[in-house]
DSSP file (Angstrom, degrees, kcal/mol; ACC not computed):
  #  RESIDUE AA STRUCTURE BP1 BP2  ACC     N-H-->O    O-->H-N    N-H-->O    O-->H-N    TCO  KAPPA ALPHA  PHI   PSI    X-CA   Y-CA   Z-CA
    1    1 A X     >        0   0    0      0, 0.0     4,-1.9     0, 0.0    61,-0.0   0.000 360.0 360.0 360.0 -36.6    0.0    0.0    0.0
    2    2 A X  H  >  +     0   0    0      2,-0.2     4,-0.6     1,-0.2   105,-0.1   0.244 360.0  56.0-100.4  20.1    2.4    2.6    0.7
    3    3 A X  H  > S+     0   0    0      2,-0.2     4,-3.3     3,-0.1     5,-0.4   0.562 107.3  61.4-111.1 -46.3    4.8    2.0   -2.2
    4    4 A X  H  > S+     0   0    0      2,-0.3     4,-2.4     1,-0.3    -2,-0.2   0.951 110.1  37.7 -19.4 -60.6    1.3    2.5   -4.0
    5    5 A X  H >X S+     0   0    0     -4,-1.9     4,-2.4     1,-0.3     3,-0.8   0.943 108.6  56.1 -51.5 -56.1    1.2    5.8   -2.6
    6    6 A X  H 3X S+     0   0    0     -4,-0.6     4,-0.5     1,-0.3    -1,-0.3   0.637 115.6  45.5-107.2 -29.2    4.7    6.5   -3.0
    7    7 A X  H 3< S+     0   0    0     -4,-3.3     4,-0.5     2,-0.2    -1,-0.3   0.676 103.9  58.5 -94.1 -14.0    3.8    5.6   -6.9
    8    8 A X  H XX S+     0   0    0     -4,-2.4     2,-2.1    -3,-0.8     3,-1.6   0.837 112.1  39.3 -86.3 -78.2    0.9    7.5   -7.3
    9    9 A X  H 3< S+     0   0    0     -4,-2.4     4,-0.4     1,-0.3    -2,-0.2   0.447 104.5  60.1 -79.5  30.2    2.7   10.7   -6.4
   10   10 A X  T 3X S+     0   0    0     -2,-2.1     4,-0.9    -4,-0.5    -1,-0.3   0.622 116.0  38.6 -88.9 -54.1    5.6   10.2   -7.9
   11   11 A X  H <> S+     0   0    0     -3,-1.6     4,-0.8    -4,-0.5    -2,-0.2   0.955 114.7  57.4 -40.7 -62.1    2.9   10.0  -11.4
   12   12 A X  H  X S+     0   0    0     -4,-0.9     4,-2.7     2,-0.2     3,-0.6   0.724 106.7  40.0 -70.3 -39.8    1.3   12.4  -10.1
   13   13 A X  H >> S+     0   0    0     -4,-0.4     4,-1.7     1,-0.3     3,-1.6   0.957 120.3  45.9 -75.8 -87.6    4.2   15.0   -9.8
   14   14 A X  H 3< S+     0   0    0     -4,-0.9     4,-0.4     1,-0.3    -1,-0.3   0.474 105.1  59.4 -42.7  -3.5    5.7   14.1  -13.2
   15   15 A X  H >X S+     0   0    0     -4,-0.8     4,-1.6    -2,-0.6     3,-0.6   0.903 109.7  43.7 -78.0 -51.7    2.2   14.2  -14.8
   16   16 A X  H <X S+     0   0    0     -4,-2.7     4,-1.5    -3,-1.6    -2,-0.3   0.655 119.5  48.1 -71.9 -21.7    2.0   18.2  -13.6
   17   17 A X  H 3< S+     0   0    0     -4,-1.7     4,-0.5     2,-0.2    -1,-0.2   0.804 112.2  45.3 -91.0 -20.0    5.8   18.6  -14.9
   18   18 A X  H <4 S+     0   0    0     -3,-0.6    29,-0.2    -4,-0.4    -2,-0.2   0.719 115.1  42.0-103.2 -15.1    5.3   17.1  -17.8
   19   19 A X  H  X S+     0   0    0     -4,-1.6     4,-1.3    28,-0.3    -2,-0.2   0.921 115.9  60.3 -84.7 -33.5    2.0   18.9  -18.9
   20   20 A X  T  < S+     0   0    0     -4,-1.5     6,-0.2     1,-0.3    -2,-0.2   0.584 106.7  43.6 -54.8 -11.5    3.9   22.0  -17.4
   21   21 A X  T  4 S+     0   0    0     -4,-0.5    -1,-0.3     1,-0.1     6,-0.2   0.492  94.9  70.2 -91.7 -41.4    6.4   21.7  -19.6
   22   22 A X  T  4 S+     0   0    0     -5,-0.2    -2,-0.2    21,-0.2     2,-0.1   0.954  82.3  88.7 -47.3 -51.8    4.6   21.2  -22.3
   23   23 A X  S  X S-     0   0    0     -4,-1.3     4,-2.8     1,-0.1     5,-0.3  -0.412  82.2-127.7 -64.0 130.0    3.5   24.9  -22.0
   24   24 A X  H  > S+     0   0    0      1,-0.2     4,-1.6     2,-0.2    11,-0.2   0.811 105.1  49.4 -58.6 -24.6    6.2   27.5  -24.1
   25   25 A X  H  4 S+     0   0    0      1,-0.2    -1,-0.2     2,-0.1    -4,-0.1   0.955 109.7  52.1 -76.7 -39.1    6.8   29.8  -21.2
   26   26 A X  H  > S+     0   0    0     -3,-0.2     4,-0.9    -6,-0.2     3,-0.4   0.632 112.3  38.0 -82.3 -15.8    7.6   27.1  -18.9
   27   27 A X  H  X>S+     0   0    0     -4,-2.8     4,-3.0     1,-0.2     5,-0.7   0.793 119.2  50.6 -90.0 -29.4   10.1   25.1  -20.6
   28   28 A X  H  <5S+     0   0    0     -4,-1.6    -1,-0.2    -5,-0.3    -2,-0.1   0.005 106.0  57.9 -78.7  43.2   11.8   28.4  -22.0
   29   29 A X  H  45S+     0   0    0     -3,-0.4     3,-0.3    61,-0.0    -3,-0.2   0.584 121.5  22.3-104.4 -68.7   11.6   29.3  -18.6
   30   30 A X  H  <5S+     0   0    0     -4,-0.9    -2,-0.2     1,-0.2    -3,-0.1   0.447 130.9  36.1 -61.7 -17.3   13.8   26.1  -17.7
   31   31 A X  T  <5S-     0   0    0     -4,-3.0    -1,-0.2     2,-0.3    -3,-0.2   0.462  98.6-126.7-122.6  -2.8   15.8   25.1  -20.8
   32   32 A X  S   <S+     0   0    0     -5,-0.7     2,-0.2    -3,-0.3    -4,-0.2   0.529  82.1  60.2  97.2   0.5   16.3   28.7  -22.0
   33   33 A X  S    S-     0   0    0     -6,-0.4     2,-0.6    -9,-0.0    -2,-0.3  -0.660  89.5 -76.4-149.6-165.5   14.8   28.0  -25.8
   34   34 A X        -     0   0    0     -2,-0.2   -10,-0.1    -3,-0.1    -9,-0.1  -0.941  36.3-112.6-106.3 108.4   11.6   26.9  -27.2
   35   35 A X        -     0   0    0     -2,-0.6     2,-0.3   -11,-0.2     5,-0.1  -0.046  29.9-120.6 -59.8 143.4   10.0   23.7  -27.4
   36   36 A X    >>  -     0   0    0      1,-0.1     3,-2.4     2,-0.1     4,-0.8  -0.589  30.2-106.5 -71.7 144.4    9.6   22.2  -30.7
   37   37 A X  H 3> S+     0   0    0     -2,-0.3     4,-3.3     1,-0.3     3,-0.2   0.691 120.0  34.2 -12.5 -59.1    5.7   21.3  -32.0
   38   38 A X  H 3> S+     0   0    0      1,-0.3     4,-1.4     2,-0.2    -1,-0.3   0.618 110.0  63.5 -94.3  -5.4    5.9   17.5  -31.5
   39   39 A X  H <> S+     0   0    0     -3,-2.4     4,-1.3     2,-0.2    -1,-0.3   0.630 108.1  44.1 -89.9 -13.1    8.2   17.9  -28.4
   40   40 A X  H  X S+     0   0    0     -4,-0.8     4,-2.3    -3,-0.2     5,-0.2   0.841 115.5  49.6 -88.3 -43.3    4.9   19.8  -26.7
   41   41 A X  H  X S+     0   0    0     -4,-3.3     4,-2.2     1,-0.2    -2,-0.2   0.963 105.5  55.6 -62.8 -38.4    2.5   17.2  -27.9
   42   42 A X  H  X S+     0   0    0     -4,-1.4     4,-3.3     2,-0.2    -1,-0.2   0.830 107.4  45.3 -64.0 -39.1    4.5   14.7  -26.7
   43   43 A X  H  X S+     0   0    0     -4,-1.3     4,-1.6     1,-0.2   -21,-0.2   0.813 111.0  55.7 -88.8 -11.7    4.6   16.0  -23.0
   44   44 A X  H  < S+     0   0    0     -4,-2.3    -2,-0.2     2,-0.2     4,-0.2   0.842 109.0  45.8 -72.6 -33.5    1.3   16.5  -23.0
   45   45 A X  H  X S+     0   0    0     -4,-2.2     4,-2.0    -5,-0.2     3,-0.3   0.850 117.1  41.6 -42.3 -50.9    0.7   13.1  -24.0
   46   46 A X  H  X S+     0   0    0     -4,-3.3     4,-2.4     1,-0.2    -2,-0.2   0.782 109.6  59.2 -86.6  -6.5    3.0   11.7  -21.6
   47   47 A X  H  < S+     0   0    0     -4,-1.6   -28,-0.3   -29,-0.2    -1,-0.2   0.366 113.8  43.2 -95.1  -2.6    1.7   14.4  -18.6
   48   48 A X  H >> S+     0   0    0     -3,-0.3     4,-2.8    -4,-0.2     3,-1.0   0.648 117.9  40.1 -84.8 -38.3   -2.0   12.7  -19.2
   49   49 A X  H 3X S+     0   0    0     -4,-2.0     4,-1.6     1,-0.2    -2,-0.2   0.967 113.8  53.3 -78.1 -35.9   -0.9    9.3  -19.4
   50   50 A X  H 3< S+     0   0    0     -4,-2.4   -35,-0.3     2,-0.2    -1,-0.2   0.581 112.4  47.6 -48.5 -27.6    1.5   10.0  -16.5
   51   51 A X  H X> S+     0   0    0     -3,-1.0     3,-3.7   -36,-0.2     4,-2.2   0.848 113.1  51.6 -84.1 -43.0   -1.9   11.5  -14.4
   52   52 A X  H 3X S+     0   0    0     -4,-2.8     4,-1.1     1,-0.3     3,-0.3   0.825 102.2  51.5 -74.8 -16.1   -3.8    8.4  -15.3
   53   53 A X  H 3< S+     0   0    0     -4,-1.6    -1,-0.3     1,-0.2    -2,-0.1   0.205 110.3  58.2 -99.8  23.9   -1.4    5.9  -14.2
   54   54 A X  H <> S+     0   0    0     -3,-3.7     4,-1.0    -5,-0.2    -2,-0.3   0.664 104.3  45.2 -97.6 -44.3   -1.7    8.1  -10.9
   55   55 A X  H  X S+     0   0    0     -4,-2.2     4,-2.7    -3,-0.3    -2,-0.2   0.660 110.5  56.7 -95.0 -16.8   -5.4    7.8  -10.3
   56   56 A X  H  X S+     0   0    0     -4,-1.1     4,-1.4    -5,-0.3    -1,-0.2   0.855 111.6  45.2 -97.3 -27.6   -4.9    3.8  -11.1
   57   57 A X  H  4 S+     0   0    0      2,-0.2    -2,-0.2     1,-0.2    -1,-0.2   0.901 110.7  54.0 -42.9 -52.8   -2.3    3.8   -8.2
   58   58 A X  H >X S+     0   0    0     -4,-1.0     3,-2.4     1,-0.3     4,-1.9   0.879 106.4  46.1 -55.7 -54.6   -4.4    5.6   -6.3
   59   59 A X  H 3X S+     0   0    0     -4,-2.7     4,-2.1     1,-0.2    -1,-0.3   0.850 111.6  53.0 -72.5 -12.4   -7.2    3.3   -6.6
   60   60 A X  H 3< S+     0   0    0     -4,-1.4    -1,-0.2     1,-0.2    -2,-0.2   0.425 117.4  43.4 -80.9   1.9   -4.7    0.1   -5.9
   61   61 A X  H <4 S+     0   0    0     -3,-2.4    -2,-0.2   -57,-0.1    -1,-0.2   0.807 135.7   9.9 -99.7 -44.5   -3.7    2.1   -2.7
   62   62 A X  H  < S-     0   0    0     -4,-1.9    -3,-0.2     1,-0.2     2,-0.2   0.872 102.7-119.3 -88.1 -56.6   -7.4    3.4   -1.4
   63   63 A X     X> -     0   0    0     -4,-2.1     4,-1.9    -5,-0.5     5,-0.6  -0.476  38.7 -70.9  68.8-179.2   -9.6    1.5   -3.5
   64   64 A X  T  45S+     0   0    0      1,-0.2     4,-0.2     2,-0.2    -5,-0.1   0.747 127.7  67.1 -99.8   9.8  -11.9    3.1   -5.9
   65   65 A X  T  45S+     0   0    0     -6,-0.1    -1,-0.2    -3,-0.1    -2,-0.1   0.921 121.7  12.6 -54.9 -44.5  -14.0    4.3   -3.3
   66   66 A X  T >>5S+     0   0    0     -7,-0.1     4,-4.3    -8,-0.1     3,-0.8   0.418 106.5  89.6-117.1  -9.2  -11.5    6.7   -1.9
   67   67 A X  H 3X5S+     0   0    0     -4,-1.9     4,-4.1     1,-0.2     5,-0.3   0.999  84.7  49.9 -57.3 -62.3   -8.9    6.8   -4.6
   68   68 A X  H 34<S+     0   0    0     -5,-0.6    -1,-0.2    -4,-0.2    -2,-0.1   0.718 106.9  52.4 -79.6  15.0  -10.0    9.2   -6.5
   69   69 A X  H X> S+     0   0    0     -3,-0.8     4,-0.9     2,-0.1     3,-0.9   0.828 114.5  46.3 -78.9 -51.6  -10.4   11.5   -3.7
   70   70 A X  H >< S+     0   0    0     -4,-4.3     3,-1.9     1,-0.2     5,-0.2   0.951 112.5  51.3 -30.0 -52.2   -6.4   10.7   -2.6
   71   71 A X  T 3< S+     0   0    0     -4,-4.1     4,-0.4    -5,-0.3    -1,-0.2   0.514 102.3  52.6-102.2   0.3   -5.4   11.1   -6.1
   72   72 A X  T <> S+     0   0    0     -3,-0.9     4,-1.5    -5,-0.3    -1,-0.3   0.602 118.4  46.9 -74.0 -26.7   -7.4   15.0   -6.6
   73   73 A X  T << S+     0   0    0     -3,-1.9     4,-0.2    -4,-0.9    -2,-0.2   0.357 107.6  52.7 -90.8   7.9   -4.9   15.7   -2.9
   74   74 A X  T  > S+     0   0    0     -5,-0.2     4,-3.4    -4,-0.2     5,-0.4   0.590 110.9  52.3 -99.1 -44.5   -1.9   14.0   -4.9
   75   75 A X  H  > S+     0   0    0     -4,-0.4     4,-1.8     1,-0.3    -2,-0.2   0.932 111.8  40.3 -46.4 -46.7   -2.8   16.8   -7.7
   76   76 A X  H  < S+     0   0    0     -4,-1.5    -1,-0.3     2,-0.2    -2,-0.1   0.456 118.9  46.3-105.1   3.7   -2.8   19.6   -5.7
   77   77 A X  H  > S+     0   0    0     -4,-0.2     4,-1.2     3,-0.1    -1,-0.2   0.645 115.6  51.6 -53.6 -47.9    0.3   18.4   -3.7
   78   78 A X  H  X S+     0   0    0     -4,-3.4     4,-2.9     2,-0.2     5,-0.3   0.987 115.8  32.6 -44.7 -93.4    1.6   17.7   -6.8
   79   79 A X  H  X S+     0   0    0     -4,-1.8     4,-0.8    -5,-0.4    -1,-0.2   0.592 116.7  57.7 -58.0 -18.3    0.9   21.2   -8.7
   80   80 A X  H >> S+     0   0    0      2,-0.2     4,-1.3    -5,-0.1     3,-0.7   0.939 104.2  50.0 -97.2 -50.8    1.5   23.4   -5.1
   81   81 A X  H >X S+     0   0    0     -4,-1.2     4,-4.2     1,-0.2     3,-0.9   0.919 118.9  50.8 -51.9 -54.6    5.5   21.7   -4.7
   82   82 A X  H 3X S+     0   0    0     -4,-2.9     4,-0.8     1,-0.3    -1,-0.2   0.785 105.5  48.9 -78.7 -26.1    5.5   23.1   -8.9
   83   83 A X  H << S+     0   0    0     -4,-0.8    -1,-0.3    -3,-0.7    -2,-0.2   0.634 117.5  36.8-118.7  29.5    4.6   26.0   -8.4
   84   84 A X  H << S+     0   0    0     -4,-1.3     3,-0.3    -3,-0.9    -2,-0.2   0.707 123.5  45.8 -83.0 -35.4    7.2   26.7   -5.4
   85   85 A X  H >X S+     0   0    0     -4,-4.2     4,-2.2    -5,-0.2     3,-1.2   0.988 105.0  61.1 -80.9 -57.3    9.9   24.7   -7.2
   86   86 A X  T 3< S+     0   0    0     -4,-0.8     4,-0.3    -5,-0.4    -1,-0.2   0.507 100.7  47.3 -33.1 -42.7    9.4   26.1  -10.6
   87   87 A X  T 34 S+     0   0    0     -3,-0.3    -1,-0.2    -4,-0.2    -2,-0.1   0.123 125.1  24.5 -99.5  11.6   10.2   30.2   -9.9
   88   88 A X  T <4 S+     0   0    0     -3,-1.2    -2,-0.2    -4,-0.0    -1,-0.1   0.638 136.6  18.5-156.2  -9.6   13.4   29.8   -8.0
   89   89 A X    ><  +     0   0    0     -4,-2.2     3,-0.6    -5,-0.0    -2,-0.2  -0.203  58.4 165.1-165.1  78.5   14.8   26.7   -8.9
   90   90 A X  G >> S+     0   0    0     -4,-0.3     4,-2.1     1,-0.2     3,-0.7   0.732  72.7  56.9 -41.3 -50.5   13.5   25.2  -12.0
   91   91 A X  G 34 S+     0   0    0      1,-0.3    -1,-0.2     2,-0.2    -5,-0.1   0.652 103.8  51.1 -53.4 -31.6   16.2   22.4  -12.7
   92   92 A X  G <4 S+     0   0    0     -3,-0.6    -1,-0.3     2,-0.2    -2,-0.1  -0.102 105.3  59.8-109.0  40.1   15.8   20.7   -9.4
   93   93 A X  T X> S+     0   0    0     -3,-0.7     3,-2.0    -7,-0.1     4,-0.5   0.412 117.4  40.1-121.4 -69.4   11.4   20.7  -10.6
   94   94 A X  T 3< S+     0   0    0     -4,-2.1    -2,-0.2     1,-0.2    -3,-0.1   0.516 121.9  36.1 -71.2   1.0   12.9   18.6  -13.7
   95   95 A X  T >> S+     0   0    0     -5,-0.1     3,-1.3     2,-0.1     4,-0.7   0.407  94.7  84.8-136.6   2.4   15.3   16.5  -12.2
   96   96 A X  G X4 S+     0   0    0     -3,-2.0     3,-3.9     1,-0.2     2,-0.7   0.982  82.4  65.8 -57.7 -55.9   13.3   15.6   -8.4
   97   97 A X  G 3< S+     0   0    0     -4,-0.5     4,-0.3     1,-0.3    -1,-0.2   0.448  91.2  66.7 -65.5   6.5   11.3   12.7  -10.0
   98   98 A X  G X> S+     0   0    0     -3,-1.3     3,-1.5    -2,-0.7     4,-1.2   0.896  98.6  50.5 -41.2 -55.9   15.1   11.1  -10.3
   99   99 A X  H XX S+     0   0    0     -3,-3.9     4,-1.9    -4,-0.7     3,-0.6   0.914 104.8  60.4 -56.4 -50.3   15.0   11.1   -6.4
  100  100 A X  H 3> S+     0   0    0     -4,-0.4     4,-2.4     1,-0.2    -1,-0.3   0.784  92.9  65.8 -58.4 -22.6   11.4    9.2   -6.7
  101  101 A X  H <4 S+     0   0    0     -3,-1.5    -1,-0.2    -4,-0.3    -2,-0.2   0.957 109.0  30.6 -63.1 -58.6   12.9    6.2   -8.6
  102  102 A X  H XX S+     0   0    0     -4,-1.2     4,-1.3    -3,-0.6     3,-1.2   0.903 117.2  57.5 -79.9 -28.4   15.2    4.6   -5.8
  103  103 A X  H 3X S+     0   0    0     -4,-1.9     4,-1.6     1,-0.2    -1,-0.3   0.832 108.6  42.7 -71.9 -24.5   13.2    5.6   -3.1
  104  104 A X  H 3< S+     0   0    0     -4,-2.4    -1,-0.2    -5,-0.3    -2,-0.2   0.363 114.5  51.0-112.7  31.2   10.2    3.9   -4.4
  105  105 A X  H <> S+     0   0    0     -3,-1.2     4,-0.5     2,-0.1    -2,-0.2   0.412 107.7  55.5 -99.3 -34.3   12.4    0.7   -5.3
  106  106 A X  H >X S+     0   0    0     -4,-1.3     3,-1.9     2,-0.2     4,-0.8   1.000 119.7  32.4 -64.0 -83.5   13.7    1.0   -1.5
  107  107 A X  H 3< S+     0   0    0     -4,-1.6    -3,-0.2     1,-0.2    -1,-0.1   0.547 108.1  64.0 -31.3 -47.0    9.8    0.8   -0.4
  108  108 A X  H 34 S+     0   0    0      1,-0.2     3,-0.3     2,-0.2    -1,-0.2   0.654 112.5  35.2-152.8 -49.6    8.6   -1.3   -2.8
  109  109 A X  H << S+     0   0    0     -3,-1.9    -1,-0.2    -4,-0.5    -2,-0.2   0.648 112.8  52.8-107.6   2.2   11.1   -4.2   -1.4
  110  110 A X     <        0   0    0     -4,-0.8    -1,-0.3    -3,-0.1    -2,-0.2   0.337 360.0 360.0 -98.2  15.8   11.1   -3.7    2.1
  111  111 A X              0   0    0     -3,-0.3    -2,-0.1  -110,-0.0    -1,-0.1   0.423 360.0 360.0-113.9 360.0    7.0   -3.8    2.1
């Protein structure tokens, strides 16, 4: 259950980075240039599929009574962390969900 957790808001955070990114002021805010056409669809593609495989965590954590109530507080955990990280340190908003990887391989086998 709790690596659940720990996997839903790890989606959840990279879903909000990756549709945020998607948008042209917020990757030329972080990578200094302009994203290309198919490079915006694409993280808008992967920042939906990225949400949905969030709410399906969420319901394997909660169930689907209360999952998708968790996974609307994973959103706005999610999306309040982005838009602290985002204006003052932009790089470490693209490069936390590294940090999620080992830690929720760490959980994942001790559970």
């Amino acid at each position: 259950m709790l690596a659940d957790f720990f996997a839903a808001l790890g989606f959840a955070y990279v879903g909000m980075l990756a549709l945020c990114q998607g948008l042209e002021r917020h990757y030329k805010q972080v990578w200094g240039k302009p994203p290309s056409t198919q490079l915006r669809r694409g993280l808008r593609a992967a920042g939906w599929l990225s949400l949905g495989l969030s709410l399906w965590f969420c319901a394997q954590a909660w169930g689907w009574a209360m999952g998708p109530v968790g996974w609307f507080g994973l959103l706005s955990l999610s999306g309040f962390s982005l838009l602290m990280l985002l204006p003052y340190r932009p790089r470490l908003a693209v490069w936390l969900p590294m940090g999620f990887v080992p830690i929720w391989a760490m959980i994942a086998t001790l559970a």
